[in-house]
VEXKOLDO-704484 format. One record per residue (C-alpha): x, y, z; residue in one letter; residue number from 1. Coordinates in steps of 0.001 Angstrom, whole numbers, plus 500000, padded with zeros to 6 digits. Example, Ala and Ser with C-alpha at 12.3 -4.5 7.8 and 13.67 -1.06 7.14 Angstrom:
BEGIN
+--------+--------+--------+---+-----+
|     c1 |     c2 |     c3 | r |   k |
+--------+--------+--------+---+-----+
| 512300 | 495500 | 507800 | A |   1 |
| 513670 | 498940 | 507140 | S |   2 |
+--------+--------+--------+---+-----+
//
This chain:
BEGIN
+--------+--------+--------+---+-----+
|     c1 |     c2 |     c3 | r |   k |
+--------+--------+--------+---+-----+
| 256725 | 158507 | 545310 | X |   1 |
| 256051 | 157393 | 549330 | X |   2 |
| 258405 | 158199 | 551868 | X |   3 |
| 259063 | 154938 | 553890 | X |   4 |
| 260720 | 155253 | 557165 | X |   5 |
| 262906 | 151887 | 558445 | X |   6 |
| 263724 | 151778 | 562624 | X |   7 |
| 265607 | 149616 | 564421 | X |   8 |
| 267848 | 149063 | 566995 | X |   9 |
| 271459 | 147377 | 565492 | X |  10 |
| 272501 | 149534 | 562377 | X |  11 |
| 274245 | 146587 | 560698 | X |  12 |
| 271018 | 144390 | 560782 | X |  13 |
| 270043 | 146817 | 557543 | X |  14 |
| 271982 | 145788 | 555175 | X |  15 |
| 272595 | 142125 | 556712 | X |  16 |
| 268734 | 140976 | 557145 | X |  17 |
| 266708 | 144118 | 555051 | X |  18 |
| 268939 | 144647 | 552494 | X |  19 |
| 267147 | 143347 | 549540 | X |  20 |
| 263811 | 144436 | 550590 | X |  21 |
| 265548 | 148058 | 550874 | X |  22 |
| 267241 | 148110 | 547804 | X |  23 |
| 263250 | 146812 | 546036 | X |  24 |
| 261461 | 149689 | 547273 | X |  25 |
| 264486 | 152489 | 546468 | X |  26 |
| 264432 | 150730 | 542885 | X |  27 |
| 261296 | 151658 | 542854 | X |  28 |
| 261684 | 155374 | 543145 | X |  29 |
| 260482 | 155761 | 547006 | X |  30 |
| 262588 | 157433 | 549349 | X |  31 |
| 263958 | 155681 | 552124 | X |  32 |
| 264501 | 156748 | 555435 | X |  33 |
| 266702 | 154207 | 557712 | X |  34 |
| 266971 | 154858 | 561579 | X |  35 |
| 268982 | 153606 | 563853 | X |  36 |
| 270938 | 154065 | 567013 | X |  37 |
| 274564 | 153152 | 566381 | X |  38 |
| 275205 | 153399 | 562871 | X |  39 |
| 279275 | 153598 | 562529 | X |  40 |
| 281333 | 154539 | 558839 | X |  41 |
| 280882 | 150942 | 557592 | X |  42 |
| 277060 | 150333 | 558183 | X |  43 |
| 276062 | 153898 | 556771 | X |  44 |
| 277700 | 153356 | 553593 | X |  45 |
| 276213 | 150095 | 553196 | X |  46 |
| 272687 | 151551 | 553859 | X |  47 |
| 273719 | 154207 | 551208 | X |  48 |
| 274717 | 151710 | 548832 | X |  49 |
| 270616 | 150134 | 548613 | X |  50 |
| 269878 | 153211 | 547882 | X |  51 |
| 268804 | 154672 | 551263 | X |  52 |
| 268942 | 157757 | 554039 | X |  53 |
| 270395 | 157199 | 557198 | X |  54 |
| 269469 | 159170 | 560172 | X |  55 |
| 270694 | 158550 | 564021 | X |  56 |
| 268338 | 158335 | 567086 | X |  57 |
| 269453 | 157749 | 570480 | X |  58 |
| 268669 | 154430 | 571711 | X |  59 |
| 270047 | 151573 | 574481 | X |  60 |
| 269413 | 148789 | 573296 | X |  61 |
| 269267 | 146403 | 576702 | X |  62 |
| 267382 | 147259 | 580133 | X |  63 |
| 264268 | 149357 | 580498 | X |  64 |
| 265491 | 152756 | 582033 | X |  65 |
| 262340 | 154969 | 581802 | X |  66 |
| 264295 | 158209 | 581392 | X |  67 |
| 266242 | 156872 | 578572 | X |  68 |
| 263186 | 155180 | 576909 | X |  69 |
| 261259 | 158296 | 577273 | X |  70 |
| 263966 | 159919 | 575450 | X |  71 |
| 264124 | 157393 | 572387 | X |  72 |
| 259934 | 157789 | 571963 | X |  73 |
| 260611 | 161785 | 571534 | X |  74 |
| 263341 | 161748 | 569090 | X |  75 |
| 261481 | 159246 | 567352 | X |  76 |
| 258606 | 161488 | 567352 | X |  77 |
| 260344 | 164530 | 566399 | X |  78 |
| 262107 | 162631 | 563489 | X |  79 |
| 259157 | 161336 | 561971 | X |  80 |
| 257164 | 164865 | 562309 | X |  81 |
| 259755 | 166330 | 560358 | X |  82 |
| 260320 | 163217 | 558004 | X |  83 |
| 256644 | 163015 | 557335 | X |  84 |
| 256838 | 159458 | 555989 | X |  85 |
| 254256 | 157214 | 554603 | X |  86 |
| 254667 | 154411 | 556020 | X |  87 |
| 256985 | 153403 | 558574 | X |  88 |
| 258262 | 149701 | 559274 | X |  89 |
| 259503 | 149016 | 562807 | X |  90 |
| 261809 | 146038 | 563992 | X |  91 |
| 263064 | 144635 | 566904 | X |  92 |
| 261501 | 144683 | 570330 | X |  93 |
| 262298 | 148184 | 571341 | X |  94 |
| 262112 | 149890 | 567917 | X |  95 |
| 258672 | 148243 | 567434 | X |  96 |
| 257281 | 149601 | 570971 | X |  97 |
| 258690 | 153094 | 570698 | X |  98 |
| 258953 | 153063 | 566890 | X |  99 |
| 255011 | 152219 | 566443 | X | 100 |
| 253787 | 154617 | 569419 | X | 101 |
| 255851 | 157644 | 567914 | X | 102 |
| 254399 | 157204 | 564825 | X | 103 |
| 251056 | 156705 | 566009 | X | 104 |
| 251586 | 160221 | 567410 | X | 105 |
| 252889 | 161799 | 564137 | X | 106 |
| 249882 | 160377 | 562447 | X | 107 |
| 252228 | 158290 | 560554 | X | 108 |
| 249146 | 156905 | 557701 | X | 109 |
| 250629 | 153422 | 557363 | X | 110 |
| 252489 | 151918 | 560499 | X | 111 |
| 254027 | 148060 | 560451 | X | 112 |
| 255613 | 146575 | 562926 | X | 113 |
| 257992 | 143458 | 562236 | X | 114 |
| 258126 | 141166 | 565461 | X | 115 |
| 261530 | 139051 | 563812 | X | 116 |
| 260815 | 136875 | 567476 | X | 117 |
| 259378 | 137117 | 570519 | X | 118 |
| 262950 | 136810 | 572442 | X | 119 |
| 264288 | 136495 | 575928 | X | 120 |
| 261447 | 137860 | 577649 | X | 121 |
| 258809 | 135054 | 576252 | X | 122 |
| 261015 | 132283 | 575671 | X | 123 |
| 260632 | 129365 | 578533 | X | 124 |
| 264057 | 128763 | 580417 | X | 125 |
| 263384 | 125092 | 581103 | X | 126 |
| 262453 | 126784 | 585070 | X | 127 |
| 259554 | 128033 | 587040 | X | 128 |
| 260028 | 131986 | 585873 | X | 129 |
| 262074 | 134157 | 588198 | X | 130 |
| 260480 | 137363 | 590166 | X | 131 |
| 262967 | 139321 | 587369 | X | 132 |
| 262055 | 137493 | 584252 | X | 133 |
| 258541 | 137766 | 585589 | X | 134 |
| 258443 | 141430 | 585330 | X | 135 |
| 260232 | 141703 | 582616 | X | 136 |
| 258136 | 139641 | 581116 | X | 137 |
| 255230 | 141998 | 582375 | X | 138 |
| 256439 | 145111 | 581439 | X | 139 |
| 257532 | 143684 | 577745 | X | 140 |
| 253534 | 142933 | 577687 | X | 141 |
| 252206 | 146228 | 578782 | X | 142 |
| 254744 | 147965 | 576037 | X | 143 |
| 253529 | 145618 | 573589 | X | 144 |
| 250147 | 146135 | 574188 | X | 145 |
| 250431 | 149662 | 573949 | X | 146 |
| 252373 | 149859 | 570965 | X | 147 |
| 250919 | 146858 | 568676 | X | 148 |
| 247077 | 148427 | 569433 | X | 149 |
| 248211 | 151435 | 567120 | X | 150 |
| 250020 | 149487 | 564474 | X | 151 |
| 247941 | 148650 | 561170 | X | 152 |
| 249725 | 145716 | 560489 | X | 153 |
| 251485 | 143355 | 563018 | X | 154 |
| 254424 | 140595 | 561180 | X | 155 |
| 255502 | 137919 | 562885 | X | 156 |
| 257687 | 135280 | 561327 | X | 157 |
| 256179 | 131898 | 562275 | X | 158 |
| 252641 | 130774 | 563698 | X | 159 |
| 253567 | 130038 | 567444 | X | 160 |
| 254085 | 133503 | 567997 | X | 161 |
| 251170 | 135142 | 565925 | X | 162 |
| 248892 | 132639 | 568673 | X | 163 |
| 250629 | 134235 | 571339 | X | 164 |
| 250569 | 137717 | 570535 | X | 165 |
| 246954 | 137231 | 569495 | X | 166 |
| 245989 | 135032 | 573261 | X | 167 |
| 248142 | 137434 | 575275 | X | 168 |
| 245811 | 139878 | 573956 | X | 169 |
| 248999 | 142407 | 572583 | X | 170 |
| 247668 | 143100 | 569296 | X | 171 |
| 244485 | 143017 | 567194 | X | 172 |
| 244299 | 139422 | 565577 | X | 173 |
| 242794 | 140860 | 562509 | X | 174 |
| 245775 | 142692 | 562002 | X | 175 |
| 248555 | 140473 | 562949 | X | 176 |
| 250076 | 138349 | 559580 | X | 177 |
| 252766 | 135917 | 559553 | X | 178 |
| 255689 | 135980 | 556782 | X | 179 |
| 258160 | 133212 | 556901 | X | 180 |
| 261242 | 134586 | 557974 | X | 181 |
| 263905 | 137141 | 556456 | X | 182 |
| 264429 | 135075 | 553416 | X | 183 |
| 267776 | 134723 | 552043 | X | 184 |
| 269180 | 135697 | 548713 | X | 185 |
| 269810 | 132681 | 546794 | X | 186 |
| 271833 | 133802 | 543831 | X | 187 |
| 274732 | 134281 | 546854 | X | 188 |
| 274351 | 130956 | 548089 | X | 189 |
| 275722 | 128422 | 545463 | X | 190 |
| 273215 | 125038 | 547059 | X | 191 |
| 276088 | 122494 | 546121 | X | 192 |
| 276013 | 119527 | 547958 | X | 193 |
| 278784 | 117665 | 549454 | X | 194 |
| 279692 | 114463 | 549089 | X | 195 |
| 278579 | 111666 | 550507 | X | 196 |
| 281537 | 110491 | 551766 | X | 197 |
| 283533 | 113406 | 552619 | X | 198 |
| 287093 | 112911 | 552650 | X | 199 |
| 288009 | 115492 | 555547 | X | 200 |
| 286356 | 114594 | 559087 | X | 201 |
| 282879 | 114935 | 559331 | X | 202 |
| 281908 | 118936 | 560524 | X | 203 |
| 279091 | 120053 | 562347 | X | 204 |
| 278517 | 124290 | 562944 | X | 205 |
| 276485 | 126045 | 564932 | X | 206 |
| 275988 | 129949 | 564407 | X | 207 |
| 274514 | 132320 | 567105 | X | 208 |
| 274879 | 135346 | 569678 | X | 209 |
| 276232 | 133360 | 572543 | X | 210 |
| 273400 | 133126 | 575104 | X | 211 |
| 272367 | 130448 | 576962 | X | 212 |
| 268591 | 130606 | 575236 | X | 213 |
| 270343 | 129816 | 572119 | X | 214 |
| 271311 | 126235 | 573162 | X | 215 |
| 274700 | 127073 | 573237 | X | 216 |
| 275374 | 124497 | 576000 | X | 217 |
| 273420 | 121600 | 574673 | X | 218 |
| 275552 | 122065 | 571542 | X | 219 |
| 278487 | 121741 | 573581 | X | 220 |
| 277397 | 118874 | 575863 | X | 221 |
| 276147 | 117118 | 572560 | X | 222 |
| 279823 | 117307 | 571228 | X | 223 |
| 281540 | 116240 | 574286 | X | 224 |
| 278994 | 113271 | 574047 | X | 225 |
| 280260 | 112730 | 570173 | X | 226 |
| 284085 | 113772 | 570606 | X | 227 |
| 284466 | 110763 | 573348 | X | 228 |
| 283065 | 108271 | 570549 | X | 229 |
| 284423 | 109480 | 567412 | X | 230 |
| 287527 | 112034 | 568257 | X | 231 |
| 287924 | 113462 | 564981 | X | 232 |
| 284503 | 114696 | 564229 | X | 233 |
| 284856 | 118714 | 564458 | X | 234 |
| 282724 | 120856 | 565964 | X | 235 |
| 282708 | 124766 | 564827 | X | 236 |
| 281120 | 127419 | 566981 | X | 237 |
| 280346 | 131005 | 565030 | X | 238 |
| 279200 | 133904 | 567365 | X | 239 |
| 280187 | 136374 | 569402 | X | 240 |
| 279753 | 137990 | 572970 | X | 241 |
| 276637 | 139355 | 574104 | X | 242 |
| 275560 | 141811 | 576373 | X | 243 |
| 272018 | 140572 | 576672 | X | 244 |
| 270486 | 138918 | 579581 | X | 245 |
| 271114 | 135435 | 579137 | X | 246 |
| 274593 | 135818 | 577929 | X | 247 |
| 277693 | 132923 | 578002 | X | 248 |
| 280538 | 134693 | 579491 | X | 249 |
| 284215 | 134746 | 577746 | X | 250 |
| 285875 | 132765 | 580452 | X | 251 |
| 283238 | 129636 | 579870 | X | 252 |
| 283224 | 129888 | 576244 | X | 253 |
| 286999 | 129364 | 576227 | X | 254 |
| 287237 | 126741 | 578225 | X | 255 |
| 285623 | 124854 | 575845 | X | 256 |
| 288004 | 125574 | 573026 | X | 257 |
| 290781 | 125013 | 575582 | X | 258 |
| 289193 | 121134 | 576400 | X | 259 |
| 289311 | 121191 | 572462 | X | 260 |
| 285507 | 120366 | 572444 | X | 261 |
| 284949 | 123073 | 569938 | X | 262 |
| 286464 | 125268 | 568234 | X | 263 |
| 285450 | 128634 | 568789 | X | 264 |
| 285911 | 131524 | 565616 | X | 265 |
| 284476 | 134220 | 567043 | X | 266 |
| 281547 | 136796 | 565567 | X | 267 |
| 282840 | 136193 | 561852 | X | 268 |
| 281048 | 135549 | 558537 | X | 269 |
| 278987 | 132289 | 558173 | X | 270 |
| 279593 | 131759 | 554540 | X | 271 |
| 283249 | 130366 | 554560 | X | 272 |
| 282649 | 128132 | 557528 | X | 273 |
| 279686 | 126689 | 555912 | X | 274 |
| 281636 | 125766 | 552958 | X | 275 |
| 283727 | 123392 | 555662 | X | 276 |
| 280628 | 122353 | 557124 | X | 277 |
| 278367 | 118812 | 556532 | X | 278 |
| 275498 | 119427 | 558947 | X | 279 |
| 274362 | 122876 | 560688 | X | 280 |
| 273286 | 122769 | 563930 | X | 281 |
| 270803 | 125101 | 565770 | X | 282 |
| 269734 | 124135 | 569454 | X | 283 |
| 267651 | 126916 | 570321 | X | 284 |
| 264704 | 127121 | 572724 | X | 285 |
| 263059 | 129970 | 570696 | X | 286 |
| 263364 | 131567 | 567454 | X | 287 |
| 261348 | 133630 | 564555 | X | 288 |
| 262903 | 131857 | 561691 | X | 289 |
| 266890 | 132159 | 562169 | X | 290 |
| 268714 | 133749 | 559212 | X | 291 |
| 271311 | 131274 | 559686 | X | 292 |
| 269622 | 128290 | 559672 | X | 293 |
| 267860 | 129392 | 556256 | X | 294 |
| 271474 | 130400 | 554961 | X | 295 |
| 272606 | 126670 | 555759 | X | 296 |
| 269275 | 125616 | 553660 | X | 297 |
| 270352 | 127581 | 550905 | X | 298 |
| 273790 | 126198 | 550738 | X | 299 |
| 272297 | 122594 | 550639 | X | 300 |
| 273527 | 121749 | 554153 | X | 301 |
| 271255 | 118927 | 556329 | X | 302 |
| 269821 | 120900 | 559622 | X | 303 |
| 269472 | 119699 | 562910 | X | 304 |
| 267249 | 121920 | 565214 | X | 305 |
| 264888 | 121690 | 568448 | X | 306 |
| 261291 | 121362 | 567845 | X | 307 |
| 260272 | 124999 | 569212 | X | 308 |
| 258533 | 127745 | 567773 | X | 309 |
| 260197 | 129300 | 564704 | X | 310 |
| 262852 | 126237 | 564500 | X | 311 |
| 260893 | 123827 | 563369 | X | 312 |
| 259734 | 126017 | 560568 | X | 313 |
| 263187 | 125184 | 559075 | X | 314 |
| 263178 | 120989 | 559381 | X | 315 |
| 260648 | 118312 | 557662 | X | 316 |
| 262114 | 115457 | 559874 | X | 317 |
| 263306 | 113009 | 558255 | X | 318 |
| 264362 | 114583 | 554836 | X | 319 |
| 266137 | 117815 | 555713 | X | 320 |
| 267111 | 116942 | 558872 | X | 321 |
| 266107 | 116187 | 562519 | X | 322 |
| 263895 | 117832 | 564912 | X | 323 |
| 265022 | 117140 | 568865 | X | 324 |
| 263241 | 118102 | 572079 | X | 325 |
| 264439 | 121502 | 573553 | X | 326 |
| 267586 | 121224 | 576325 | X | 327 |
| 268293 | 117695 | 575404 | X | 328 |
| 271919 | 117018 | 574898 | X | 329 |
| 271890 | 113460 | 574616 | X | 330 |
| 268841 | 113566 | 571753 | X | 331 |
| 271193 | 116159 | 570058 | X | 332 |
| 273816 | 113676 | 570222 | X | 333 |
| 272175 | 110784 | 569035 | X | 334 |
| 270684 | 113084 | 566037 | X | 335 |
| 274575 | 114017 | 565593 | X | 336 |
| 275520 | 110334 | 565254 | X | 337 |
| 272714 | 109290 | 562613 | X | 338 |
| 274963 | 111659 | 560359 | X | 339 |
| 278528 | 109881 | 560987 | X | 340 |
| 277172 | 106198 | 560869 | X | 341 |
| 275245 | 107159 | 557794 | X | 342 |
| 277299 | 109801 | 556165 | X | 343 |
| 274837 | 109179 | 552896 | X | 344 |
| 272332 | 111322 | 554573 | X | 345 |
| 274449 | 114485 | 554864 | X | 346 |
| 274462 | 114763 | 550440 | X | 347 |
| 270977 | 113334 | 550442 | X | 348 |
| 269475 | 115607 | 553114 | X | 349 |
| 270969 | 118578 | 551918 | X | 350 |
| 269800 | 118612 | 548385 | X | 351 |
| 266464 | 118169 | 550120 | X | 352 |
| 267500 | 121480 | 552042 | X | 353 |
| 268040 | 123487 | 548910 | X | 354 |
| 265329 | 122591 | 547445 | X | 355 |
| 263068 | 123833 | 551358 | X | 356 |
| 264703 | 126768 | 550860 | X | 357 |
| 263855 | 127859 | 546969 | X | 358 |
| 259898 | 127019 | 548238 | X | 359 |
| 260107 | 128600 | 551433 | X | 360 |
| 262875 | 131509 | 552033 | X | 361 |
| 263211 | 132850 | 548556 | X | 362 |
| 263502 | 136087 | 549828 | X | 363 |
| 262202 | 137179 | 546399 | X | 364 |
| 258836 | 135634 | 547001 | X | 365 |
| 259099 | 136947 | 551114 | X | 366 |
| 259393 | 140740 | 549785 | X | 367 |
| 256969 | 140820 | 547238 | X | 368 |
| 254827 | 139908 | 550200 | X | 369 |
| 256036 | 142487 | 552611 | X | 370 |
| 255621 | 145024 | 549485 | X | 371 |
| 252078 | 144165 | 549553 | X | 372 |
| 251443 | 144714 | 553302 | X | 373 |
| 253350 | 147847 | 553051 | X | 374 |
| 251223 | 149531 | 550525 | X | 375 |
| 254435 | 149576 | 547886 | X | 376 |
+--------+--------+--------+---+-----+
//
């Protein structure tokens, strides 16, 4: 039996993105350590339920305070001296720096760390890069630098950023190995497809932390575009606040619900909102491989996405869906509008989805992969 310690930074991401790969390796009679900062009643027991420890670490999870970083490193270290685990798997930008580094220092004899994305720091914003994003930018480099050197094994989740950690000279290409994506579990997604002429207006959804990087506005500007054309065409927006950088603030976000452009429900689960939904909709200007995007697959829904890194992972234009250039409303209009003048495609193209997602995000086939790397 191996002792295999998990760390990240958002407790309910364990259970919601790592559950089945947790639940694998406890079924296979290794203990399992999960670590995180802000585990609450509801995502311990879940973690309990797969089988799994929980242990707390203190953590913030935004800005770069060196005293408070400095602290997170130690109690990592201290944790895993005492834990003594096999391997450990790290995820999540800071988890991955401080994660890797501590157990470098507890001569940890397996370390992996999980790069889901590259996020805000290397993601373009469509501007010439500010002084602050610039340093962020550098300091997120030097971390990752320090930290990926000492990791065995470095995942990413699609191609574009495997290049870029490997030319930005952050980790050892030898040891960096891409996976695609989280996977998704698709005995819970039932993959029936609509109709082709749905009787209730035509529904498009988009799913994400509200932040500007997300596309959040081009989805927006693409259905006021669509709502002045074809008024009863609904457009669903799932997500919640965010503290990060590049966060949409409260008062915007309802202001658009209040113009009745979209109709905003809030951080809430995807699944019963999909079941009202024809065509999913993800705008982004960088991703890994987003969850929701393959949950959408697996529920046999047509995608349209932007053609950027970890995005267009998700799309084979023309028979899932349609590709569109990053922070272009009016493309993401016009790729809207193929779907309501030719409603066939949304049944046709989302068969064609299901079937993407058995070959590619079977997250069967993704975690007898990451068993592999992880020496399980």
């Amino acid at each position: 039996m191996k002792t295999v310690a998990i760390i990240t930074s958002f407790a309910p991401s364990l259970a919601n993105f790592r559950g089945p790969l947790i639940r694998e390796i406890a079924s296979r009679g290794h203990r399992v350590v999960t670590l995180a900062p802000d585990f609450d009643e509801e995502s311990r027991t879940a973690v309990h339920a797969l089988g799994a420890e929980t242990q707390d670490y203190p953590l913030s999870r935004t800005g770069m305070n060196p005293l408070h970083d400095s602290a997170s490193l130690m109690a990592l270290y201290r944790s895993l001296t005492v834990l003594r685990p096999d391997v450990v798997l790290s995820y999540f930008i800071k988890p991955v720096i401080y994660g890797t580094m501590a157990a470098a220092w507890a001569a940890v004899p397996h370390r992996v760390a999980m790069i889901p994305g590259l996020g805000f720091a290397f993601t373009v914003p469509g501007a010439p890069l500010n002084i602050k994003r610039r340093m962020l930018q550098t300091g997120v480099s030097i971390l990752y630098r320090l930290a990926l050197q000492r990791a065995h094994v470095v995942l990413t989740f699609n191609p574009d950023d495997a290049k870029e950690l490997k030319t930005r000279g952050l980790a050892r290409p030898a040891r960096v190995s891409c996976v695609g994506g989280t996977g998704v579990d698709l005995d819970e997604w039932p993959g029936a497809a609509l109709p082709s002429l749905p009787e209730h207006p035509i529904t498009f959804a988009m799913a994400a932390r509200l932040l500007r990087e997300k596309g959040v506005r081009e989805y927006v500007a693409a259905a006021r575009i669509i709502k002045a054309r074809h008024p009863d065409v609904r457009f669903l927006l799932l997500g919640g606040l965010d503290e990060n950088p590049g966060a949409i603030g409260r008062a915007e976000v309802e202001s658009w619900a209040d113009e009745g452009v979209i109709e905003w429900l809030g951080h809430v689960a995807v699944k019963p909102w999909l079941t009202q939904t024809h065509v999913y909709v993800l705008p982004s200007y960088r991703e890994g491989v987003p969850r929701s995007t393959q949950e959408a697959m697996a529920m046999g829904r047509a995608v349209i996405t932007t053609d950027a890194p970890g995005c267009r992972e998700t799309v084979v234009p023309g028979h899932n869906g349609f590709l569109v250039p990053v922070r272009d409303a009016p493309a993401l209009a016009a790729a809207m509008e193929r779907f309501i003048l030719e409603p066939d495609l949304i049944s046709s193209m989302g068969a064609t989805s299901r079937r993407l997602a058995e070959e590619r995000f079977d997250v069967r086939k993704i975690n007898a992969q990451l068993l592999r790397i992880l020496g399980l």
